[in-house]
TIBA-271649 format. One record per atom (N, C-alpha, C, O): residue number from 0; atom name; x, y, z. Coordinates in Angstrom, 1 decimal. Each point is the difference from the previous one (the first is absolute). Example, Ala and Ser with C-alpha at 12.3 -4.5 7.8 and 13.67 -1.06 7.14 Angstrom:
% TIBA-271649
{num->0	atome->N	east->13.2	north->-5.7	up->7.8}
{num->0	atome->CA	east->-0.9	north->1.2	up->0.0}
{num->0	atome->C	east->0.9	north->1.2	up->0.0}
{num->0	atome->O	east->1.0	north->0.0	up->0.7}
{num->1	atome->N	east->-1.4	north->1.1	up->-1.4}
{num->1	atome->CA	east->0.9	north->1.1	up->0.0}
{num->1	atome->C	east->-0.8	north->1.1	up->0.8}
{num->1	atome->O	east->0.5	north->1.1	up->0.1}
This chain:
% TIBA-271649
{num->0	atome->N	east->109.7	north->59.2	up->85.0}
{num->0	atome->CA	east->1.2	north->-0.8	up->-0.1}
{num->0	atome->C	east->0.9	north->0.1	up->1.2}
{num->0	atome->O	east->0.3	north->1.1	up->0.5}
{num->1	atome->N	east->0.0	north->-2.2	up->0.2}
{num->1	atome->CA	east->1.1	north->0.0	up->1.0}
{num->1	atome->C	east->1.0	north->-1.0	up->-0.2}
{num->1	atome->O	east->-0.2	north->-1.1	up->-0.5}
{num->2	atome->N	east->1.5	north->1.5	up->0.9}
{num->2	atome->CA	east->1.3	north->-1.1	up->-0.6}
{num->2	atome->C	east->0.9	north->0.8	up->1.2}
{num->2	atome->O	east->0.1	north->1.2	up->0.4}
{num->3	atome->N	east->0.6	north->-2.6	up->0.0}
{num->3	atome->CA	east->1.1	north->-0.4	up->1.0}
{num->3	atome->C	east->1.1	north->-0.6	up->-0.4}
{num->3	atome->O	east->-0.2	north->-1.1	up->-0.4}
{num->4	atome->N	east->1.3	north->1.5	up->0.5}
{num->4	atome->CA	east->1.4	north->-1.0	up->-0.3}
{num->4	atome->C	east->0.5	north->-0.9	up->1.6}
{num->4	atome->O	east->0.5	north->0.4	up->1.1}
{num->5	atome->N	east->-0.7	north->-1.7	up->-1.6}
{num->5	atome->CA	east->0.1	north->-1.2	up->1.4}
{num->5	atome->C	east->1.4	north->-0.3	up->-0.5}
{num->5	atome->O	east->0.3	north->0.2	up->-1.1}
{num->6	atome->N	east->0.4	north->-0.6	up->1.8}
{num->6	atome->CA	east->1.2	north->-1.0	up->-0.3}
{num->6	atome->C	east->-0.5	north->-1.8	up->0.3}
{num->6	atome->O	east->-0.9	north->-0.4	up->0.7}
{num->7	atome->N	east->1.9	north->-0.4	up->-1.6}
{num->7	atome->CA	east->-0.9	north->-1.2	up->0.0}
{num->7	atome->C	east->1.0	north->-0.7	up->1.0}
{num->7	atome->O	east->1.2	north->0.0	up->-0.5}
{num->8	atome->N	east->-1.2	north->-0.7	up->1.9}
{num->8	atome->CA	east->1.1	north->-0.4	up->1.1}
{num->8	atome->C	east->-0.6	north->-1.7	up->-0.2}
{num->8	atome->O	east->0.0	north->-0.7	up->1.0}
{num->9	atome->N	east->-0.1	north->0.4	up->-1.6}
{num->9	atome->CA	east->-0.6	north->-1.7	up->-0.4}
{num->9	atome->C	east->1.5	north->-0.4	up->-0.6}
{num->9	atome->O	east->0.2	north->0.1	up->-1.2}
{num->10	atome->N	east->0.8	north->-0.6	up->2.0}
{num->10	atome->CA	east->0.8	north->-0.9	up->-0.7}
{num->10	atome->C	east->0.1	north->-0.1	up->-1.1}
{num->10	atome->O	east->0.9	north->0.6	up->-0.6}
{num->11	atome->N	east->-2.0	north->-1.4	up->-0.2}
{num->11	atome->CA	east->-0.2	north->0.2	up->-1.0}
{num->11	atome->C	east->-0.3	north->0.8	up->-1.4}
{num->11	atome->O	east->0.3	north->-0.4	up->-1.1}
{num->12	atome->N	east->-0.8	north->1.5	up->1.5}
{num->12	atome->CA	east->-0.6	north->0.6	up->-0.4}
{num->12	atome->C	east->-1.7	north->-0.4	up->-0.3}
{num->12	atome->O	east->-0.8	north->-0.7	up->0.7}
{num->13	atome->N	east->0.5	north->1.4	up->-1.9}
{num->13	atome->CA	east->-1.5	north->-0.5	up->-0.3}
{num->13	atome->C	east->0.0	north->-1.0	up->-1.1}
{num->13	atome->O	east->-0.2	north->-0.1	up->-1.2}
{num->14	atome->N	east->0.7	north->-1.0	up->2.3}
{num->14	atome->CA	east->-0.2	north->-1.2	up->-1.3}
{num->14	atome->C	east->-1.4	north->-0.8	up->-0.1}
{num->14	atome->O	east->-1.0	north->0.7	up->0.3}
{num->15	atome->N	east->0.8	north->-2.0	up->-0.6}
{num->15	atome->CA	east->-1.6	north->-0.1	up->-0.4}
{num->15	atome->C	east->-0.6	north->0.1	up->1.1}
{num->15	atome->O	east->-1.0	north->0.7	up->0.0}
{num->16	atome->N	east->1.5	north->-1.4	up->1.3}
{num->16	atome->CA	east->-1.5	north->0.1	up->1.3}
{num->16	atome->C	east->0.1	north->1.3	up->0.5}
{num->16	atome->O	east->-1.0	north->0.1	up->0.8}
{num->17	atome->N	east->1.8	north->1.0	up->-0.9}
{num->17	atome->CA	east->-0.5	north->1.1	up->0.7}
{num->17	atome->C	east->-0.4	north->0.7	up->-1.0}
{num->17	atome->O	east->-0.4	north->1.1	up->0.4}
{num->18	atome->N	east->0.3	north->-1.1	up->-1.7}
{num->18	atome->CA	east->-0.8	north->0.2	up->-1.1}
{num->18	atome->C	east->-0.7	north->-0.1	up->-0.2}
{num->18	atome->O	east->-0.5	north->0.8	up->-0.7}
{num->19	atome->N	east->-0.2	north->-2.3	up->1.2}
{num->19	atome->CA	east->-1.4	north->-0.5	up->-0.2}
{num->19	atome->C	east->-0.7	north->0.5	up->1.2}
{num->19	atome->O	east->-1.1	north->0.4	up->-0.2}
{num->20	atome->N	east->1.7	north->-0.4	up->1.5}
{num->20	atome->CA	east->-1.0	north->0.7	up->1.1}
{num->20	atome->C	east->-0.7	north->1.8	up->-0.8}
{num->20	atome->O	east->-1.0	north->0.6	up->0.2}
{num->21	atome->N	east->2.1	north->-0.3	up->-0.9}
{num->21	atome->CA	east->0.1	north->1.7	up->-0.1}
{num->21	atome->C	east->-1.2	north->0.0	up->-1.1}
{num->21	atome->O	east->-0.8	north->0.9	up->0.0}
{num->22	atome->N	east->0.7	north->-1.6	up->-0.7}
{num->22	atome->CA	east->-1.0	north->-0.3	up->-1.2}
{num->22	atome->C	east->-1.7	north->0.0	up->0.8}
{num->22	atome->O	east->-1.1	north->0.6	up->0.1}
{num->23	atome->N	east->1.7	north->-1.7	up->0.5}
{num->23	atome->CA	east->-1.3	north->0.2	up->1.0}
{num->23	atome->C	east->-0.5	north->0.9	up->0.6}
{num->23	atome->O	east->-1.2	north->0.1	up->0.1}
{num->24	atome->N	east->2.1	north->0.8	up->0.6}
{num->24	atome->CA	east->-0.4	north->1.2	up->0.7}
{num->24	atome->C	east->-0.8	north->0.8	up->-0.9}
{num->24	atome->O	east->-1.2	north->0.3	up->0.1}
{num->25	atome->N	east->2.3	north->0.0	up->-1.2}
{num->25	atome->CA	east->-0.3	north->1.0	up->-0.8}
{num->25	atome->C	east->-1.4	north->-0.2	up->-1.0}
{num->25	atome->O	east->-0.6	north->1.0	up->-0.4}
{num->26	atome->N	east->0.3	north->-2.3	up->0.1}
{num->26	atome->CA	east->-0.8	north->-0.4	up->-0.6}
{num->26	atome->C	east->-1.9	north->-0.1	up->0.6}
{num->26	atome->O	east->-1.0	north->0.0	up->-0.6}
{num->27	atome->N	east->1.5	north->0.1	up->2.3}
{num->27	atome->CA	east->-1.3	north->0.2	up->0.5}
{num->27	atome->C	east->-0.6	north->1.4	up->0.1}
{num->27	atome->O	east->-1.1	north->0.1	up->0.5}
{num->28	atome->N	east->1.8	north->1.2	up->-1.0}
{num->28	atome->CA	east->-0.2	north->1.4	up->-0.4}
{num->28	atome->C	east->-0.3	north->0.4	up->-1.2}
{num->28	atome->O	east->0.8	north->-0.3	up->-0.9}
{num->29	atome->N	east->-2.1	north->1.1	up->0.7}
{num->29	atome->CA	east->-0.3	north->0.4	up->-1.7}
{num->29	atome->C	east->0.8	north->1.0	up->-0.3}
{num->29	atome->O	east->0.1	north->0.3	up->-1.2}
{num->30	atome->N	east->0.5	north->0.4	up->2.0}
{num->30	atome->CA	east->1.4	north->1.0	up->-0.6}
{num->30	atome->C	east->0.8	north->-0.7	up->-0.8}
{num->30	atome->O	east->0.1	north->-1.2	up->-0.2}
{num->31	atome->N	east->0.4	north->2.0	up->-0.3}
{num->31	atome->CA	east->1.4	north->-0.7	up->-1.0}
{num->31	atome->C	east->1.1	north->0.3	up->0.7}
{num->31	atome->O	east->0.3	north->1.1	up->0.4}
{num->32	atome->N	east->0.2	north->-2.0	up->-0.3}
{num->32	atome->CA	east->1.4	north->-0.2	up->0.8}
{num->32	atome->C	east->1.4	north->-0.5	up->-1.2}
{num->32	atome->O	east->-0.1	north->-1.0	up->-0.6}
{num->33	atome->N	east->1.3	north->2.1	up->0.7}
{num->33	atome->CA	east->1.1	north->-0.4	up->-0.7}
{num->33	atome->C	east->0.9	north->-0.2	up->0.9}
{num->33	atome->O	east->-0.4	north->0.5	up->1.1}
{num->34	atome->N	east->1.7	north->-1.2	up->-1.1}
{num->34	atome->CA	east->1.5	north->0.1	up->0.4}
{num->34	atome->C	east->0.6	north->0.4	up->-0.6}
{num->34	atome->O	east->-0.3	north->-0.3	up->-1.2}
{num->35	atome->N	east->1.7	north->1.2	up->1.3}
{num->35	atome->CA	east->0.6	north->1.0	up->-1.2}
{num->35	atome->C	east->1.5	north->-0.8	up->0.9}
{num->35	atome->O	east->0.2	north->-0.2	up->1.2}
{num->36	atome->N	east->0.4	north->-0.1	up->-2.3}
{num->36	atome->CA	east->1.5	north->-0.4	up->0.8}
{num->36	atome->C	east->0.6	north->0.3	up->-1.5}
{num->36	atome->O	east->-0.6	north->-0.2	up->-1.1}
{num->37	atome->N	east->1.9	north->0.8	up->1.3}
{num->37	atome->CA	east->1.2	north->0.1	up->-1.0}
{num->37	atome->C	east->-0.7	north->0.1	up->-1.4}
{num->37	atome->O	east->-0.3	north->-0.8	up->-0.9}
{num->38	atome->N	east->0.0	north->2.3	up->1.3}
{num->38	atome->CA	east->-0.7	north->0.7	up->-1.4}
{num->38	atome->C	east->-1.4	north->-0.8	up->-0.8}
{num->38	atome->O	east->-0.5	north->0.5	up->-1.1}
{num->39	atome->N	east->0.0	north->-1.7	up->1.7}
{num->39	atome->CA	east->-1.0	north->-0.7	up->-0.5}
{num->39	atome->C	east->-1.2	north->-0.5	up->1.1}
{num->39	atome->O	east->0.2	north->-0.5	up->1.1}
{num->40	atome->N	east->-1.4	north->0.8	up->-2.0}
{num->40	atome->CA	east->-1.0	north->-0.5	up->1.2}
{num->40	atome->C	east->-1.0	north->-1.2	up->-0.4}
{num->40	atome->O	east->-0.1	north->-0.3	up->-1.1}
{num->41	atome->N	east->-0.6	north->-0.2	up->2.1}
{num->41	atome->CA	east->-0.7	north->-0.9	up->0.0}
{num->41	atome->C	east->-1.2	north->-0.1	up->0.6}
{num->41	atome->O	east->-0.2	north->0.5	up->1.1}
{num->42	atome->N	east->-0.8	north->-1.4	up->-2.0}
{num->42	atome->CA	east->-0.8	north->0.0	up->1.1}
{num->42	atome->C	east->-0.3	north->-1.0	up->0.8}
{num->42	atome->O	east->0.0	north->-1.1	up->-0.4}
{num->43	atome->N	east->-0.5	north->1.4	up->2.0}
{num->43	atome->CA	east->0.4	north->-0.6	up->0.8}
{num->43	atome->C	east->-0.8	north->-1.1	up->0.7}
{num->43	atome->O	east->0.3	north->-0.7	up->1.0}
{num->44	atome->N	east->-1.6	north->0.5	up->-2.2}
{num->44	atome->CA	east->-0.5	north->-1.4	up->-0.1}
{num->44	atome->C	east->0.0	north->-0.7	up->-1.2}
{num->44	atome->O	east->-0.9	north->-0.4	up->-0.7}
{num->45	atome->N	east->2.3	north->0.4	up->0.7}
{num->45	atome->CA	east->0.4	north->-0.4	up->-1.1}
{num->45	atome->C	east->1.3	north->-0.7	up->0.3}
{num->45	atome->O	east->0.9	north->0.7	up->0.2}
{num->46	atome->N	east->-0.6	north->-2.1	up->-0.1}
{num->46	atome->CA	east->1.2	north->-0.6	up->0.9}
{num->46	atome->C	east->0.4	north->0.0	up->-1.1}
{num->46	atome->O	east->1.0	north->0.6	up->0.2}
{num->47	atome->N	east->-1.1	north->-0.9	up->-1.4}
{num->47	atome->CA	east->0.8	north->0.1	up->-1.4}
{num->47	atome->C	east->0.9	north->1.4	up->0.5}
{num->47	atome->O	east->1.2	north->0.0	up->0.0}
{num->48	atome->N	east->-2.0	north->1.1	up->0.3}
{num->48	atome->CA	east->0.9	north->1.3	up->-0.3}
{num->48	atome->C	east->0.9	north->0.5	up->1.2}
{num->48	atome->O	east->0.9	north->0.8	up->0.0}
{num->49	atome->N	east->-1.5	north->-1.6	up->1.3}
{num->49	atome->CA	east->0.6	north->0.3	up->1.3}
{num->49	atome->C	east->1.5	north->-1.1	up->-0.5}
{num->49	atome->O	east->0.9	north->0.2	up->0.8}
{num->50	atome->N	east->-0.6	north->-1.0	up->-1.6}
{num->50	atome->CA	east->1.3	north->-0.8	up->0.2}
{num->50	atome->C	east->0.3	north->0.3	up->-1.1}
{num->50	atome->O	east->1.2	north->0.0	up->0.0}
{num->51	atome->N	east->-1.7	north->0.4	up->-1.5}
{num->51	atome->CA	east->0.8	north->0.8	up->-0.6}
{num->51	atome->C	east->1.0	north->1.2	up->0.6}
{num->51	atome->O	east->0.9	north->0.1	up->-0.8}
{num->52	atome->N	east->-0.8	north->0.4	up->1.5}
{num->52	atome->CA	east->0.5	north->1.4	up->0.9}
{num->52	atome->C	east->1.3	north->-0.5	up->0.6}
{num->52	atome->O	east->1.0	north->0.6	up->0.4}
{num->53	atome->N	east->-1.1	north->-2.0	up->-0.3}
{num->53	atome->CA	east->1.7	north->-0.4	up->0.9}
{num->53	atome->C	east->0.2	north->0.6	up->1.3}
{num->53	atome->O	east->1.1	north->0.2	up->0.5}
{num->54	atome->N	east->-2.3	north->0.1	up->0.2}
{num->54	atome->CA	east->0.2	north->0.7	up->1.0}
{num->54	atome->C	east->0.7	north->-0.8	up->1.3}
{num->54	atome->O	east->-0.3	north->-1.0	up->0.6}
{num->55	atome->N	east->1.4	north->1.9	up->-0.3}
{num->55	atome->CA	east->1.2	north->-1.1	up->0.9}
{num->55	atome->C	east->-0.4	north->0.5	up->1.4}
{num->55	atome->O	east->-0.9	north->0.7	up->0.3}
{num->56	atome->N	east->1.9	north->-1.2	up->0.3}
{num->56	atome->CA	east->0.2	north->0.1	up->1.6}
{num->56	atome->C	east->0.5	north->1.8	up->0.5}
{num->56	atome->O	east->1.2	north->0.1	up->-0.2}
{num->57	atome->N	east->-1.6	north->1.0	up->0.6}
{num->57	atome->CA	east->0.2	north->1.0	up->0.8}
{num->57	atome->C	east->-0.2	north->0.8	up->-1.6}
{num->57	atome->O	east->0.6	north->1.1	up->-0.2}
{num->58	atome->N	east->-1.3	north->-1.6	up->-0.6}
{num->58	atome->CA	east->-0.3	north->1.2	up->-0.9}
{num->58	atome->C	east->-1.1	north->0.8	up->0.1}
{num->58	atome->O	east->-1.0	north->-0.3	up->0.6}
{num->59	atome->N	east->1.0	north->1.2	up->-1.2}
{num->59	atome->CA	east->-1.4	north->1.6	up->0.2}
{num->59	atome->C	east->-1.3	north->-0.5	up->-1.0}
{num->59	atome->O	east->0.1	north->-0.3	up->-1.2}
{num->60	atome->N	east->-1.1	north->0.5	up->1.9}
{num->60	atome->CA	east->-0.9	north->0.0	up->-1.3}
{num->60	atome->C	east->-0.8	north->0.5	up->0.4}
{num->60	atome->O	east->-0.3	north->-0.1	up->1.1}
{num->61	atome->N	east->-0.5	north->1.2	up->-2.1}
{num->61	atome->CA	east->-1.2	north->0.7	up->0.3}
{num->61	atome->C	east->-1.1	north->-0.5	up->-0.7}
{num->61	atome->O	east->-0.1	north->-0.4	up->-1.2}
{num->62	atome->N	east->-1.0	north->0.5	up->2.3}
{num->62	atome->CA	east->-1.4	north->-0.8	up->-0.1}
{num->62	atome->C	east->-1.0	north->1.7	up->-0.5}
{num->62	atome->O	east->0.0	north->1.1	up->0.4}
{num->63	atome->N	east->-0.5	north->-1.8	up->-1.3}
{num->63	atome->CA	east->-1.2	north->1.7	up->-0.6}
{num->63	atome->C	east->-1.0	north->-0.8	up->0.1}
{num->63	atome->O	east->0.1	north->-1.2	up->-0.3}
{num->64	atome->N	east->-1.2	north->1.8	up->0.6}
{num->64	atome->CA	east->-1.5	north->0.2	up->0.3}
{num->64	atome->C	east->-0.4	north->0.8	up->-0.4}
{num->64	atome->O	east->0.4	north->1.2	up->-0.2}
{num->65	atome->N	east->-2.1	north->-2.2	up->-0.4}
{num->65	atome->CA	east->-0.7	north->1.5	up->-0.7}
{num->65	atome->C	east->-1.1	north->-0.4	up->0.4}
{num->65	atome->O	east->0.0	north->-1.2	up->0.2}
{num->66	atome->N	east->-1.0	north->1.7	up->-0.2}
{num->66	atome->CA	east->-1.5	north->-0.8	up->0.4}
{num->66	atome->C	east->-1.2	north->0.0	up->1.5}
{num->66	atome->O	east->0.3	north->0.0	up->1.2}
{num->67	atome->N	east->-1.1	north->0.1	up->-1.6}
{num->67	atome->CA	east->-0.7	north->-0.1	up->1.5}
{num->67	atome->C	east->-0.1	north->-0.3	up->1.5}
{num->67	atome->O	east->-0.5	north->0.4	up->1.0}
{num->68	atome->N	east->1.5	north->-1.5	up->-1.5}
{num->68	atome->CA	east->0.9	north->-0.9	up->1.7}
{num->68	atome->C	east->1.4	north->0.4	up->-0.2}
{num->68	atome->O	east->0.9	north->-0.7	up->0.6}
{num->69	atome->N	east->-0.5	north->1.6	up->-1.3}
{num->69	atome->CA	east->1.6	north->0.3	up->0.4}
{num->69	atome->C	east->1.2	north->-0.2	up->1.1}
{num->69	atome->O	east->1.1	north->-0.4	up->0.2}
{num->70	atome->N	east->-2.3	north->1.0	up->0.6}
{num->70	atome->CA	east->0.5	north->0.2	up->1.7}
{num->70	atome->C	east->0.5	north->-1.2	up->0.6}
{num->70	atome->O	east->1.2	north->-0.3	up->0.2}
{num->71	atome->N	east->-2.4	north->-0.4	up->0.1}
{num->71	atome->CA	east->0.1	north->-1.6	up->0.6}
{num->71	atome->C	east->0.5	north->-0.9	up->-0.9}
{num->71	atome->O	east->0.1	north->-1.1	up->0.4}
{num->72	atome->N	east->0.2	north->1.2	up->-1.6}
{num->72	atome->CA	east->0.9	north->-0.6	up->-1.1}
{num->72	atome->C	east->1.4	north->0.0	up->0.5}
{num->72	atome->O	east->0.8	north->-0.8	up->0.4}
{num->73	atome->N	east->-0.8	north->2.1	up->-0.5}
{num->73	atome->CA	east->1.9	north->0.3	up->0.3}
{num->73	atome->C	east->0.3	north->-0.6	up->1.7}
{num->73	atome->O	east->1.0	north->-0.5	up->0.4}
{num->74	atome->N	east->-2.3	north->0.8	up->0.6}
{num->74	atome->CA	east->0.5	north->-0.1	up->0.8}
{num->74	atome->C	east->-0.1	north->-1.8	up->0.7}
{num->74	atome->O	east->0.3	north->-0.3	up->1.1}
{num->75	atome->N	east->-0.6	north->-0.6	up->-2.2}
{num->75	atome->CA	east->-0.3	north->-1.4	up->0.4}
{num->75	atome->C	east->1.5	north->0.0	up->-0.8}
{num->75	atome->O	east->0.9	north->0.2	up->0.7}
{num->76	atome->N	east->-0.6	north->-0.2	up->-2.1}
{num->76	atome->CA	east->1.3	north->-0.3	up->-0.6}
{num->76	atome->C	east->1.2	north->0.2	up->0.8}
{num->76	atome->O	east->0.8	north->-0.9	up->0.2}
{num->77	atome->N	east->-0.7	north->2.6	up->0.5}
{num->77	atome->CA	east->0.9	north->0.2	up->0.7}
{num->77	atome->C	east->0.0	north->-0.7	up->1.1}
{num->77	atome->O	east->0.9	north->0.4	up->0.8}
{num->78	atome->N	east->-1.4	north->-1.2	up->-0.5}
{num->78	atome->CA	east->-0.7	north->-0.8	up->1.5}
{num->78	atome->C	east->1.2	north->-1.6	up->-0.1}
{num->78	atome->O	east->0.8	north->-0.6	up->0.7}
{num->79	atome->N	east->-1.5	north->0.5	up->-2.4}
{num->79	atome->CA	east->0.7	north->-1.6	up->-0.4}
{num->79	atome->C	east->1.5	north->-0.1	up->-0.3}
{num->79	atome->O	east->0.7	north->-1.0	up->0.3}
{num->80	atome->N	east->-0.3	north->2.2	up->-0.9}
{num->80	atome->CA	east->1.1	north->0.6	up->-0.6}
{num->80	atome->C	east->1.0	north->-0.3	up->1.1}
{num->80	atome->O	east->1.0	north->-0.8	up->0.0}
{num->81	atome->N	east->-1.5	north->1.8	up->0.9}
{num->81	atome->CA	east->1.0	north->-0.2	up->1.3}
{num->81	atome->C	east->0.0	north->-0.6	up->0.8}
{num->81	atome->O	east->0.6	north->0.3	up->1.0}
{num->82	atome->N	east->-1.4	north->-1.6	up->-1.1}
{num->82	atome->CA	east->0.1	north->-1.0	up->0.7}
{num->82	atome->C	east->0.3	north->-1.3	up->-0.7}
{num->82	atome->O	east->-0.4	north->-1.1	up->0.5}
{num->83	atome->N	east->1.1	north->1.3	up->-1.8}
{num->83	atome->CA	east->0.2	north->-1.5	up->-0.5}
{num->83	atome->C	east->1.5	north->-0.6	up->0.7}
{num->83	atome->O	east->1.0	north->0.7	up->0.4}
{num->84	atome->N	east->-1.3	north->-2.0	up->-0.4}
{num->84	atome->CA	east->1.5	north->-0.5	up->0.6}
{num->84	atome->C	east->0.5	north->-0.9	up->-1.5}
{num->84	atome->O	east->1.1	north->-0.6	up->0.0}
């Protein structure tokens, strides 16, 4: 298992199109990938659960990994994460 806390600097936050790219990332890995924001997590090919979360502009979220591609999971997400506009 590997997990990182990113901050989210998207204006927006993670509303549906940087939600839907993150779906995709996360969706092209057989690991299980969650987002944990304000005591609740989600999973993160799951745009239902990524916009359930309300996740806003300069807030913390920690990404957990578990699975055979963990590594290159976290490190493509952390890739998208910090480069959404």
């Amino acid at each position: 298992m590997v997990s990182k806390e990113l901050k989210i600097r998207n204006s927006q936050g993670l509303h549906a199109r940087p939600a839907t790219l993150l779906v995709r990332v996360a969706s092209s890995f057989k690991s299980s990938i969650s987002i944990e924001y304000n005591d609740k997590a989600a999973n993160a090919k799951s745009l239902i659960g990524i916009l359930s979360l309300g996740i806003n502009k300069d807030s913390t979220v920690n990404i957990v990994i578990k699975g055979s591609d963990e590594e290159k999971a976290l490190e493509n997400i952390c890739e998208l994460i910090n480069n959404l506009e």
